[in-house]
N, C-alpha and C positions, 0 to 999 in steps of 0.2 A: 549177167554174173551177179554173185550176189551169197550170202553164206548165212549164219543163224537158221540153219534148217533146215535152206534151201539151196539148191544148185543148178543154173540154168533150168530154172524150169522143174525141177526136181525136188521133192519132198523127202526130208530121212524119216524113215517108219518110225509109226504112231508108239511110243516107249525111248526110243532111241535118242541118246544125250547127245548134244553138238557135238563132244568127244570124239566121236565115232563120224563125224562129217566128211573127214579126208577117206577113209577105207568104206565108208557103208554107199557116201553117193559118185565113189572111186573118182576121184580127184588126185592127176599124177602130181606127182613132189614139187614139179617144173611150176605147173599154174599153180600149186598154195604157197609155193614161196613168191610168183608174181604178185599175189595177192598181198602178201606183207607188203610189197613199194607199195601200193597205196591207201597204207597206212596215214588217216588222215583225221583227226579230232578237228573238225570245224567246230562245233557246238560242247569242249569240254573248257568246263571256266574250274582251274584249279580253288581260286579266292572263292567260289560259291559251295564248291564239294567241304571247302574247311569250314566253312561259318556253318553250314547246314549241319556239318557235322555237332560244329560247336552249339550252335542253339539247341541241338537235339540233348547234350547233353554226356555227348558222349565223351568220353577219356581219351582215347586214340583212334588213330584211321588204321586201317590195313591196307596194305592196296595190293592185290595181285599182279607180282610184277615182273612174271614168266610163266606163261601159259603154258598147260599141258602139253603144247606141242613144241615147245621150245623157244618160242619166239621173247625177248628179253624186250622190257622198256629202260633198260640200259645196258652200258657198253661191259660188254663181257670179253675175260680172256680166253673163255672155254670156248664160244663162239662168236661169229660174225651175226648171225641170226637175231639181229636186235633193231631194237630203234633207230641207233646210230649208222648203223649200215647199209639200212634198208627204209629209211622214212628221211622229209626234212623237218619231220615234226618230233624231234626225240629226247626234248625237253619235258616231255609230261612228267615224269617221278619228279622231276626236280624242281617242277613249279609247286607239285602236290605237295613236295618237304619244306616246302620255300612256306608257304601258306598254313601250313601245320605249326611249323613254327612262330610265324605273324602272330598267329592266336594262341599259342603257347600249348600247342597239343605235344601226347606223347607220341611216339610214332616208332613200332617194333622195328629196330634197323637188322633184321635178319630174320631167319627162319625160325624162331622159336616163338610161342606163343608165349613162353614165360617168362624170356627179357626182353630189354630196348633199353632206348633212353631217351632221354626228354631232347626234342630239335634245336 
């Protein structure tokens, strides 16, 4: 098992965005939502994404934090389909704002590219 591309064994045709992973290497609903439980960042260091940030130079982080397919890195009303639900690891967003802030980043707290506010 295994996904970025692949699926048991399986290749998504040469063009084809991981978007298209669940319908093009036909993965039912049942195993991609098993897939979210083992949801599991062994090797994400929030404190390293923000300095790296910060020494690069940059203003603020963005973090994509509901993937095209629904899946949320926090607790939502609209669904269960998130971190909190379905991982024990569902702390990510909030070490990454934790660490933004450390360093005094801005950090867009919603869907617009053109507000936020400082952490």
């Amino acid at each position: 098992m295994q996904l970025a591309g692949e699926w048991n064994g399986r290749q998504l045709p040469v063009g084809e965005s991981a978007e298209w992973a669940m319908q093009k290497l036909e993965i039912s609903r049942e195993e991609y939502r098993r897939l979210a439980r083992q949801f599991n960042p062994a090797c994400f260091d929030a404190e390293a994404w923000a300095q790296l940030a910060q020494d690069a130079g940059m203003k603020y982080l963005a973090v994509t934090a509901k993937h095209h397919d629904g899946f949320a890195l926090y607790h939502s009303e609209v669904s269960g389909y998130n971190t909190i639900h379905f991982s024990l690891y569902y702390y990510v967003l909030f070490f990454i704002l934790c660490f933004c802030q450390h360093i005094v980043m801005f950090h867009p707290n919603n869907y617009s590219l053109l507000s936020g506010r400082p952490c």
